[in-house]
TORZA-504707 format. One record per residue: residue number from 1; x, y, z of N, C-alpha, C in turn; residue in one letter. Coordinates in nm, 3 decimals. Example, Ala and Ser with C-alpha at 12.3 -4.5 7.8 and 13.67 -1.06 7.14 Angstrom:
+-----+---------+---------+---------+---------+---------+---------+---------+---------+---------+---+
:   k :     n.x :     n.y :     n.z :    ca.x :    ca.y :    ca.z :     c.x :     c.y :     c.z : r :
+-----+---------+---------+---------+---------+---------+---------+---------+---------+---------+---+
:   1 :   1.319 :  -0.569 :   0.780 :   1.230 :  -0.450 :   0.780 :   1.320 :  -0.330 :   0.780 : a :
:   2 :   1.285 :  -0.225 :   0.708 :   1.367 :  -0.106 :   0.714 :   1.290 :   0.003 :   0.787 : s :
+-----+---------+---------+---------+---------+---------+---------+---------+---------+---------+---+
***
This chain:
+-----+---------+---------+---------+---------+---------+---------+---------+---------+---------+---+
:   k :     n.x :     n.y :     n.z :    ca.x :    ca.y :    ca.z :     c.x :     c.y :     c.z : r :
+-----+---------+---------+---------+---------+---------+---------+---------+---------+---------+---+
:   1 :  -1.519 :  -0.296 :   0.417 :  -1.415 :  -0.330 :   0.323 :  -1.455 :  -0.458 :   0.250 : x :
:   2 :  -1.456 :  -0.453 :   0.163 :  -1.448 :  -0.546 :   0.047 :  -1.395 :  -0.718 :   0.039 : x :
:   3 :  -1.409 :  -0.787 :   0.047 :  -1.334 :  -0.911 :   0.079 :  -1.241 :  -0.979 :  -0.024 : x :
:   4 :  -1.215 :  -0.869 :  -0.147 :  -1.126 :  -0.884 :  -0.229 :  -1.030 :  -0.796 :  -0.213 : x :
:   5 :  -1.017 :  -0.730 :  -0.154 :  -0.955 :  -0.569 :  -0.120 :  -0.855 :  -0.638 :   0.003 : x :
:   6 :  -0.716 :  -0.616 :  -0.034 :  -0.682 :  -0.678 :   0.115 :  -0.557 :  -0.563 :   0.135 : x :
:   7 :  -0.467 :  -0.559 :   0.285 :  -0.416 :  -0.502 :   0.288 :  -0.288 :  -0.445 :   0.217 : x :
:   8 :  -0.250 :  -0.513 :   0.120 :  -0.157 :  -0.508 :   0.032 :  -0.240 :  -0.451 :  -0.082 : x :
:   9 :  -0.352 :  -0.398 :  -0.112 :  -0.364 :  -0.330 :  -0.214 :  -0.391 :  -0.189 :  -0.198 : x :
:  10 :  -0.381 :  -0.136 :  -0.025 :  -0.382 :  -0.011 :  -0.035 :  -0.201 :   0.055 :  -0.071 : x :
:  11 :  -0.155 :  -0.086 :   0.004 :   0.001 :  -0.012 :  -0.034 :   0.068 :  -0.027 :  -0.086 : x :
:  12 :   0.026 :  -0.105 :  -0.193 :   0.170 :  -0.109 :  -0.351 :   0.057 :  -0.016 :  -0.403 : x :
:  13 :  -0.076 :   0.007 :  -0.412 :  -0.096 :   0.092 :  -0.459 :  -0.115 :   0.256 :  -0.434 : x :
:  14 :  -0.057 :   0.264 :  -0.354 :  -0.023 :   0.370 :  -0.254 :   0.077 :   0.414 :  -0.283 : x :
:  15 :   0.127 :   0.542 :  -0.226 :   0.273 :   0.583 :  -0.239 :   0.419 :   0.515 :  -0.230 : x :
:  16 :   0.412 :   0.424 :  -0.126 :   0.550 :   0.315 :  -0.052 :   0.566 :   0.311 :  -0.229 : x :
:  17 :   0.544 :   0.224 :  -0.257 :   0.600 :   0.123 :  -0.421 :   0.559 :   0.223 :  -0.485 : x :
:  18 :   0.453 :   0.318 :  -0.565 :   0.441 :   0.408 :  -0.620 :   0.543 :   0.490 :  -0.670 : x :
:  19 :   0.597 :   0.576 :  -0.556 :   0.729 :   0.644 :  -0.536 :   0.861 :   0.587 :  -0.565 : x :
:  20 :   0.842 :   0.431 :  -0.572 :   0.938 :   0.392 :  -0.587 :   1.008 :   0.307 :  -0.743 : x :
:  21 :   0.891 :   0.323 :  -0.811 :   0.877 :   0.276 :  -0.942 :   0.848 :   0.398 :  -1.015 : x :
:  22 :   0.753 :   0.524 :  -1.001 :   0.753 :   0.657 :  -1.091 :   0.851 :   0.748 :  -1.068 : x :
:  23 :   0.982 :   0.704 :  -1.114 :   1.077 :   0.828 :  -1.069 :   1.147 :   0.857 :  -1.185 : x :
:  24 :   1.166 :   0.974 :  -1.225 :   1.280 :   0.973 :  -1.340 :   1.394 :   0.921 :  -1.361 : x :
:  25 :   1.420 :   0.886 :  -1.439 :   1.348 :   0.894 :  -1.586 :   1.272 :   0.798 :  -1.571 : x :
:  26 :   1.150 :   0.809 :  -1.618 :   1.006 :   0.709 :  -1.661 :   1.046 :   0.643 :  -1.705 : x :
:  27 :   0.991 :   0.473 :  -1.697 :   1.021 :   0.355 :  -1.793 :   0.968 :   0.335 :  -1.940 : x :
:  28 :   1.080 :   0.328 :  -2.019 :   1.022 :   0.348 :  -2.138 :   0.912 :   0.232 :  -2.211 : x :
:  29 :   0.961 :   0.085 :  -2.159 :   0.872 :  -0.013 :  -2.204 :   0.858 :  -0.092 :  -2.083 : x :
:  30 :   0.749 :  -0.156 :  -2.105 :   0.720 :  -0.251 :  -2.011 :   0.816 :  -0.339 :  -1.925 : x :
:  31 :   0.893 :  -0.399 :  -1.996 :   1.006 :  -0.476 :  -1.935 :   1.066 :  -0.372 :  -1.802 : x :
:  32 :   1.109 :  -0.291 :  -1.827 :   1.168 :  -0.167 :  -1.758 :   1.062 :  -0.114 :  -1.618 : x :
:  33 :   0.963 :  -0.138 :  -1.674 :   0.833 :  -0.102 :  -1.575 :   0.835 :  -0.219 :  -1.486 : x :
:  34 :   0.806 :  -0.307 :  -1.544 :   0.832 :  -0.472 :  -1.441 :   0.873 :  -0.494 :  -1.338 : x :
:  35 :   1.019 :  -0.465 :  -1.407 :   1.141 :  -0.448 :  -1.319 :   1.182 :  -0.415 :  -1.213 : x :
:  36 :   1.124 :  -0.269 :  -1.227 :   1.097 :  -0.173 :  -1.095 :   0.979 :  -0.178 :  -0.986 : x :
:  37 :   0.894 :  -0.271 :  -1.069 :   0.841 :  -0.305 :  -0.989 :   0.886 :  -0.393 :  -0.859 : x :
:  38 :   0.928 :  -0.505 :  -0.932 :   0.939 :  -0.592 :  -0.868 :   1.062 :  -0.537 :  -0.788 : x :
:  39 :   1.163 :  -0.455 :  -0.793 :   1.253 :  -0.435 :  -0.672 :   1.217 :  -0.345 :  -0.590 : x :
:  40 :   1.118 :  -0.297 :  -0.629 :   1.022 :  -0.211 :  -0.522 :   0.980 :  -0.308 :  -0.456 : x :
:  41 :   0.951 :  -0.427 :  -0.491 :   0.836 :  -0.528 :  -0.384 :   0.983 :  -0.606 :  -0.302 : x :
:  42 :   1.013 :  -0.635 :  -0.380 :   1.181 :  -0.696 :  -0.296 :   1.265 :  -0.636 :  -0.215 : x :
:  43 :   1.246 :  -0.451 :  -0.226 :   1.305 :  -0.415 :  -0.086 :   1.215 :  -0.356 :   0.016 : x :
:  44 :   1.090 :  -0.443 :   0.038 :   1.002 :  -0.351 :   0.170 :   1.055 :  -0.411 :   0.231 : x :
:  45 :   1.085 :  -0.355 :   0.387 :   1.146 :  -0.503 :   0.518 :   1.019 :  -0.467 :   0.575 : x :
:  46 :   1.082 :  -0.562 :   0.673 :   0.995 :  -0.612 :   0.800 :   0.942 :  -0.483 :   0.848 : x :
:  47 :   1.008 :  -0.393 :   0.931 :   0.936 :  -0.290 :   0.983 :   0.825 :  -0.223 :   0.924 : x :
:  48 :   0.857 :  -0.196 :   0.798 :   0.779 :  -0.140 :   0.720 :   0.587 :  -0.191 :   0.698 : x :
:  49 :   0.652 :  -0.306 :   0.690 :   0.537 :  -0.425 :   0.653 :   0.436 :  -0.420 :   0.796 : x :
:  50 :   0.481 :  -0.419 :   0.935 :   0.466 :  -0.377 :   1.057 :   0.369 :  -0.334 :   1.079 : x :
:  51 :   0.461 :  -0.202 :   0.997 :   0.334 :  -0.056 :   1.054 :   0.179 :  -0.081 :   0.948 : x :
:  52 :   0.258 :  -0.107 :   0.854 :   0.099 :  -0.122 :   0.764 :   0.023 :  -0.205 :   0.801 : x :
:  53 :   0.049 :  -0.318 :   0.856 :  -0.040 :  -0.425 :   0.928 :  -0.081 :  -0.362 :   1.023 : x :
:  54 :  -0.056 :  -0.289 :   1.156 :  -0.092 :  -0.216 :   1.261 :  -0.176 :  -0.091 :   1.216 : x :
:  55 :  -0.144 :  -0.017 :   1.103 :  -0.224 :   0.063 :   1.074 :  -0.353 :   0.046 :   1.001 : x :
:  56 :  -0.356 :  -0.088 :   0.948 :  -0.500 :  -0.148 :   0.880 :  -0.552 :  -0.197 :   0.991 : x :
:  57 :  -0.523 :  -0.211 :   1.111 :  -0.602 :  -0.323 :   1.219 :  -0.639 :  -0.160 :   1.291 : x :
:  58 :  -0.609 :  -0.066 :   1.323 :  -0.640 :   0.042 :   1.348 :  -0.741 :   0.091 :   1.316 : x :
:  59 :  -0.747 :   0.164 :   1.108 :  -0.878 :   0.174 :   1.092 :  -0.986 :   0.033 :   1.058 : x :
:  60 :  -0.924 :  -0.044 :   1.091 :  -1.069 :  -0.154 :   1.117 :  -1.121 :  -0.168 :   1.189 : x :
:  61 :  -1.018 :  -0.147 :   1.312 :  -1.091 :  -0.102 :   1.432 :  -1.200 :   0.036 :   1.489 : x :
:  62 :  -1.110 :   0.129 :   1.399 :  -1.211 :   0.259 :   1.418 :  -1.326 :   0.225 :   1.345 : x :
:  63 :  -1.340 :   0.165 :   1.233 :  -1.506 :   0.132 :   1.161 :  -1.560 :   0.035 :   1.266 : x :
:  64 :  -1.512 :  -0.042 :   1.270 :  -1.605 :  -0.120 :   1.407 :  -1.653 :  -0.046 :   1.522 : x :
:  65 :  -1.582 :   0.017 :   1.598 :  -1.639 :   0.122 :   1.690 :  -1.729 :   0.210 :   1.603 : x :
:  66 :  -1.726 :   0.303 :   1.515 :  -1.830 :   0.333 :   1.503 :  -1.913 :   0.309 :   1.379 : x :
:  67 :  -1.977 :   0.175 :   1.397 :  -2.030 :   0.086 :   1.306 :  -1.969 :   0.140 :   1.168 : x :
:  68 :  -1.907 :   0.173 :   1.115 :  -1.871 :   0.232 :   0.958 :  -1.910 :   0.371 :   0.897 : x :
:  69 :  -1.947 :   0.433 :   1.021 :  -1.935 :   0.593 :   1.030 :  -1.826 :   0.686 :   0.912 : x :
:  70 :  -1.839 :   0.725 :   0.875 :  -1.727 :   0.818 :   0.819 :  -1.636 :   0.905 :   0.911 : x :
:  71 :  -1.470 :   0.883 :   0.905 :  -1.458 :   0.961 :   0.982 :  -1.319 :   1.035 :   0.916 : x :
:  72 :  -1.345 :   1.189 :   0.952 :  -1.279 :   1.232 :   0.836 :  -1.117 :   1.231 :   0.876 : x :
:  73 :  -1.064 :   1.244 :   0.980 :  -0.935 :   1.154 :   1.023 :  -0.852 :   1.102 :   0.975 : x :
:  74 :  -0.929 :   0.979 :   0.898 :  -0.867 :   0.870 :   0.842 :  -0.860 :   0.852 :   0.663 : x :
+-----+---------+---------+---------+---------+---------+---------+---------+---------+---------+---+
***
């Protein structure tokens, strides 16, 4: 992994916030797009935040075990 790449960019760019900003009706201008963003980022809680931390220490862990193997699993 990349050392600019951190765990917050698999998951706002991921489905969680994704799903939660592309929903109909589409934003017509930017402002509107923003917006939704940002209350997408303002309602993750704690739990949520949790699992994604536990699940990035997971596959970091599986590449370490097997030196950076591909594994189709994950």
């Amino acid at each position: 992994m990349s050392p600019d790449i951190t765990p917050c960019d698999f998951f706002l760019g991921g489905g969680y916030v994704k799903d939660r900003v592309f929903f109909p009706p589409l934003s017509r201008d930017f402002a509107d797009l923003k917006a939704r963003i940002i209350a997408a980022v303002k309602n993750i809680d704690t739990p949520t935040l949790t699992r994604v931390w536990q699940e990035l220490e997971y596959r970091i862990d599986m590449c370490n075990v097997t030196r950076g193997a591909n594994i189709e699993h994950l």
